[in-house]
DOMI-894323 format. One record per residue (C-alpha): z, x, y; residue in one letter; residue number from 0. Coordinates in steps of 0.25 Angstrom, whole numbers. Each point is the difference from the previous one (the first is absolute). Layout:
BEGIN
<<Z X Y> "A" NUM>,
...
END
This chain:
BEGIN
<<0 0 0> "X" 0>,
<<-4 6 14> "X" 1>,
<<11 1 10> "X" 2>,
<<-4 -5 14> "X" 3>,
<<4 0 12> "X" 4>,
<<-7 -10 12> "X" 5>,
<<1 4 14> "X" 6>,
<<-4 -12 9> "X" 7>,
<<9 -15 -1> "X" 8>,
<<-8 -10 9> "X" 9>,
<<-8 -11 -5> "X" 10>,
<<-10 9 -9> "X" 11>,
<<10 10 -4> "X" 12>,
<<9 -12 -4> "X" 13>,
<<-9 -6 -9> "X" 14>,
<<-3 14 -5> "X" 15>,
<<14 1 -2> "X" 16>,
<<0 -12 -10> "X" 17>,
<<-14 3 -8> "X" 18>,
<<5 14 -2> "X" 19>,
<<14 -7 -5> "X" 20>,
<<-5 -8 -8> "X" 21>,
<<-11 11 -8> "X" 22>,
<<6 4 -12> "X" 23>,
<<-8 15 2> "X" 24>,
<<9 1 12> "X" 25>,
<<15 1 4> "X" 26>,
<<1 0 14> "X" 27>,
<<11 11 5> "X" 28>,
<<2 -4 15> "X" 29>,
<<-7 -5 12> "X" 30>,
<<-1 8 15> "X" 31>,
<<-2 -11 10> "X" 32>,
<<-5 6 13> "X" 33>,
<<13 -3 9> "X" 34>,
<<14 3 -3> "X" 35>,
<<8 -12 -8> "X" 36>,
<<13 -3 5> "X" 37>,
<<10 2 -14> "X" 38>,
<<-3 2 -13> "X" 39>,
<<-11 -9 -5> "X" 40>,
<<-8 -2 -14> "X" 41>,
<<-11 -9 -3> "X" 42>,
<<7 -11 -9> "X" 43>,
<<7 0 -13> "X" 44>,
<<-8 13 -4> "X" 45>,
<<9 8 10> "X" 46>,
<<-13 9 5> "X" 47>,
<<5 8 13> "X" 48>,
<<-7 -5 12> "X" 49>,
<<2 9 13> "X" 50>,
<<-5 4 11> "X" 51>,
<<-13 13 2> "X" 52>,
<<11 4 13> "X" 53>,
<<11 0 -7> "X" 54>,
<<-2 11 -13> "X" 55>,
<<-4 13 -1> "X" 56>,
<<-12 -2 -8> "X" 57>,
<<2 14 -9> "X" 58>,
<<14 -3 -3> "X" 59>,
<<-4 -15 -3> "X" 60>,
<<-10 5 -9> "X" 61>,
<<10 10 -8> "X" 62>,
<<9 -14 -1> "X" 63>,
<<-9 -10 -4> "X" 64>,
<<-12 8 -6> "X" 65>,
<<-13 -8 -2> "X" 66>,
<<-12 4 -7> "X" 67>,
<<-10 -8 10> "X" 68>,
<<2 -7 13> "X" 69>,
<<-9 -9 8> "X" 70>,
<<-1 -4 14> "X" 71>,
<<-1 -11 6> "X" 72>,
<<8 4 15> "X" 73>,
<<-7 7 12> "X" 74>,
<<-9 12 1> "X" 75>,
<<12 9 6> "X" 76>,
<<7 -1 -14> "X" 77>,
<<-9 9 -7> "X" 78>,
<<5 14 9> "X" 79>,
<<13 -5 -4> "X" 80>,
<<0 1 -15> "X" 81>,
<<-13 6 -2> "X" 82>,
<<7 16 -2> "X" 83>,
<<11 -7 -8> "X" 84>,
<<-11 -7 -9> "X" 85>,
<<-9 13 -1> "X" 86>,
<<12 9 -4> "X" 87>,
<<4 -8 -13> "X" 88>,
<<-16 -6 -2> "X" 89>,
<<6 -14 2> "X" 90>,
<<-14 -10 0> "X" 91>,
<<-3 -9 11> "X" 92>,
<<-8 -11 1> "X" 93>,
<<-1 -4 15> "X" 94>,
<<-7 -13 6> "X" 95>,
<<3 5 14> "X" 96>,
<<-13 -5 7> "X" 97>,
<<2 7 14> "X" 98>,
<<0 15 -4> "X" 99>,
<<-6 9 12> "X" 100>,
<<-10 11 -3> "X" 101>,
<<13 11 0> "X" 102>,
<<9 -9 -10> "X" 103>,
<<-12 -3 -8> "X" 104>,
<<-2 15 -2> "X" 105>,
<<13 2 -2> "X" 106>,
<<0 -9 -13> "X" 107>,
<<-12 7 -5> "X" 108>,
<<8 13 1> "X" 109>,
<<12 -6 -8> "X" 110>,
<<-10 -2 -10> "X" 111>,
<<-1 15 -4> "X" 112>,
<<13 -2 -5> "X" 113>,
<<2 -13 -7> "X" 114>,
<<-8 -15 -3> "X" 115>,
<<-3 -6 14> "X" 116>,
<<-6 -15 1> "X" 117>,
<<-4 -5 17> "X" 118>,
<<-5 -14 -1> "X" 119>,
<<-1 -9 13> "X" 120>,
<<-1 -11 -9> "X" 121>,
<<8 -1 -14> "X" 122>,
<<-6 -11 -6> "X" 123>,
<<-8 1 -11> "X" 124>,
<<-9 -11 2> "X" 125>,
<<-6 4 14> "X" 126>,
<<-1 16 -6> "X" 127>,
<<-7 -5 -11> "X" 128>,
<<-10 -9 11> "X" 129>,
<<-1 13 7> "X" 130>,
<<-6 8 -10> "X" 131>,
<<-9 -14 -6> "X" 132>,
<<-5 2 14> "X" 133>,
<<-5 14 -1> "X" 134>,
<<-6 0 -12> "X" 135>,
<<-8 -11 4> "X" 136>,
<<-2 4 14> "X" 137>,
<<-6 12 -6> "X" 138>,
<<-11 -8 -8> "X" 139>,
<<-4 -8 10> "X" 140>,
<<1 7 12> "X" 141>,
<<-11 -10 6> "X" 142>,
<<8 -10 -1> "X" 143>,
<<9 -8 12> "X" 144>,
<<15 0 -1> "X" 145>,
<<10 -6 9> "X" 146>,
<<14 0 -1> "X" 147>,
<<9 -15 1> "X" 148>,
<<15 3 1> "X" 149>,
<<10 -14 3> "X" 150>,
<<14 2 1> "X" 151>,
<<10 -9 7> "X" 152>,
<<2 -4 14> "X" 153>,
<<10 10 4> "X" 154>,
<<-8 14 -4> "X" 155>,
<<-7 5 14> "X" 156>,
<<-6 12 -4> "X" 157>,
<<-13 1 -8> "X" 158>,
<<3 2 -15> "X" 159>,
<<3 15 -4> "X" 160>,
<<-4 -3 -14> "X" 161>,
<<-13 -4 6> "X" 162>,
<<-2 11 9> "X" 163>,
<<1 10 -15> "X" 164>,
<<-10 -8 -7> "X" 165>,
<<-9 2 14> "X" 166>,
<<3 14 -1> "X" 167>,
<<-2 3 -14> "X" 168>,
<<-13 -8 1> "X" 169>,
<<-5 7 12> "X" 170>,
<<1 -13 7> "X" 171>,
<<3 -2 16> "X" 172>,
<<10 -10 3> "X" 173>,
<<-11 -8 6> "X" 174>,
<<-2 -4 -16> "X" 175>,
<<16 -6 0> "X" 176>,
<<1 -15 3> "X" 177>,
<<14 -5 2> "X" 178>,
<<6 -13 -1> "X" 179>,
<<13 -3 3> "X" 180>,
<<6 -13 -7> "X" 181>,
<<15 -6 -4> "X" 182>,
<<3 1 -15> "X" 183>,
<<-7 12 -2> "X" 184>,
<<7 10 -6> "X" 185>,
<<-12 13 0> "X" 186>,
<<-16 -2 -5> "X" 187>,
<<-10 11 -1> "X" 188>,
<<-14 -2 -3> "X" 189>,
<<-12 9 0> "X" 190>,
<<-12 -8 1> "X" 191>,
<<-15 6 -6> "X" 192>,
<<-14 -7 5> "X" 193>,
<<-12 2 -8> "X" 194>,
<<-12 -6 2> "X" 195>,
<<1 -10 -12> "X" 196>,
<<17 1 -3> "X" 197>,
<<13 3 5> "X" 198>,
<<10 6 -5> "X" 199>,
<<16 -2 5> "X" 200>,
<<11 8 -3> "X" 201>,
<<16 -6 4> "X" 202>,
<<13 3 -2> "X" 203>,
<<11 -9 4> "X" 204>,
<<13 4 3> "X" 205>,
<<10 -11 -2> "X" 206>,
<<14 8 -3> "X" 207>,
<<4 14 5> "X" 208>,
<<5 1 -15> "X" 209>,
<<-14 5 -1> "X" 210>,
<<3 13 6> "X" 211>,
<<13 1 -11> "X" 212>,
<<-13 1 -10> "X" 213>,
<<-8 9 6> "X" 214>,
<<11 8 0> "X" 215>,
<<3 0 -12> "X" 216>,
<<-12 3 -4> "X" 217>,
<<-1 12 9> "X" 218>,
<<12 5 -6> "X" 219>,
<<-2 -1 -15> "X" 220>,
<<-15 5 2> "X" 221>,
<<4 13 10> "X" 222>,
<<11 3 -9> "X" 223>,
<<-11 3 -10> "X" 224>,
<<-10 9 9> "X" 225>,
<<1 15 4> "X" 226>,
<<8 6 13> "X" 227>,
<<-9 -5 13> "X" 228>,
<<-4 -9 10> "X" 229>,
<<-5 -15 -3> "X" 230>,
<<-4 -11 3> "X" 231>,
<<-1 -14 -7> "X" 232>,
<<-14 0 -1> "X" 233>,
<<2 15 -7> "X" 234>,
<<9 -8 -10> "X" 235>,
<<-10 -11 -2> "X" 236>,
<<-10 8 -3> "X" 237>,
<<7 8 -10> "X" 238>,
<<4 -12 -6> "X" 239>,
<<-16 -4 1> "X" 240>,
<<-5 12 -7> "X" 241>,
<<10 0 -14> "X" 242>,
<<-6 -12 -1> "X" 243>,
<<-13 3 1> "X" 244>,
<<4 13 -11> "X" 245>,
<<4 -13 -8> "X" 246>,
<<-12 -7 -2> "X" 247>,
END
């Protein structure tokens, strides 16, 4: 059973929380929430320790409460907190931090000289997979038109970040992403193909953040079975892709 340790307690990592809880491949040692938490605290009956990242020393907590992976689900700041701890006793991490800058995204790349390093702005197993379907298709039939739908409810300003990846990744401009902004909507994602005699529609819906509990699962029991270095989820998926392919 891997030992593992979540960083992160808001809604997303809360529902991490519970998925990793729950996974028998998993025992869930201790949860860091970003701010300080006024006494002792556990998350229910299971007594994990939940405190706050400003609160510990992140060595010695990690010589008390040792962990084979952590993953983190906090803010981009956290990584120069732990990341020397984490590289010194080859601790894996899978991080869905979406918000790295240039320098912090190098600085994740370099811990991956040293031990098993995941960077997904988006956990979900789902939309990676969409992702990649995208690619590969994108790539036969460069001649065709894509747009990009992506709905989510009422409250979300901002265009999607989710969306802006599959632009990127598809060598889109965000002129290719329609948004629509509706109540009871929880997060929809879909990459629309035109050709001249078909149409082809790809979608993901989110409809709980449980779904970032899975994907991170998934990152974890999959990382823990590559080589020392940097990855992404794509990297993993199309790992998995290829001892399929050797099966066939």
């Amino acid at each position: 059973m891997m030992k593992v340790g979540l960083i992160g307690h808001g809604k997303a990592g809360s529902a991490v929380a519970q998925v990793l809880k729950a996974d028998p491949r998993f025992d869930l040692r201790w949860i860091v929430k970003r701010t300080s938490v006024p006494g002792a605290q556990t998350m229910d009956e299971r007594a994990i320790p939940l405190v706050g990242l400003d609160a510990i020393h992140f060595s010695d907590w990690l010589d008390e409460q040792p962990v084979d992976a952590i993953v983190d689900f906090s803010a981009p700041q956290s990584l120069q907190v732990y990341g020397e701890a984490l590289r010194r006793r080859k601790i894996m991490l899978v991080s869905a931090i979406s918000a790295y800058d240039q320098a912090q995204l190098s600085y994740a790349h370099s811990l991956g000289q040293d031990t098993r390093i995941l960077c997904s702005p988006n956990i979900t197993l789902g939309i990676n997979f969409l992702i990649m379907a995208a690619k590969l298709l994108r790539s036969i039939a460069p001649f065709a038109d894509v747009e990009i739908l992506e709905q989510h409810f009422k409250e979300k300003p901002e265009v999607s970040g989710t969306a802006k990846k599959i632009a990127e990744s598809l060598e889109l401009s965000s002129e290719k992403i329609t948004s629509l902004r509706l109540g009871g909507i929880v997060g929809h994602h879909e990459v629309i193909f035109g050709f001249p005699f078909q149409t082809v529609r790809l979608t993901h819906d989110s409809i709980k953040r449980e779904a970032f509990g899975t994907g991170a699962a998934f990152a974890l029991s999959e990382l823990a079975r590559c080589d020392t270095g940097f990855y992404t989820f794509e990297d993993l998926l199309m790992k998995k892709l290829r001892e399929q392919l050797s099966l066939q």
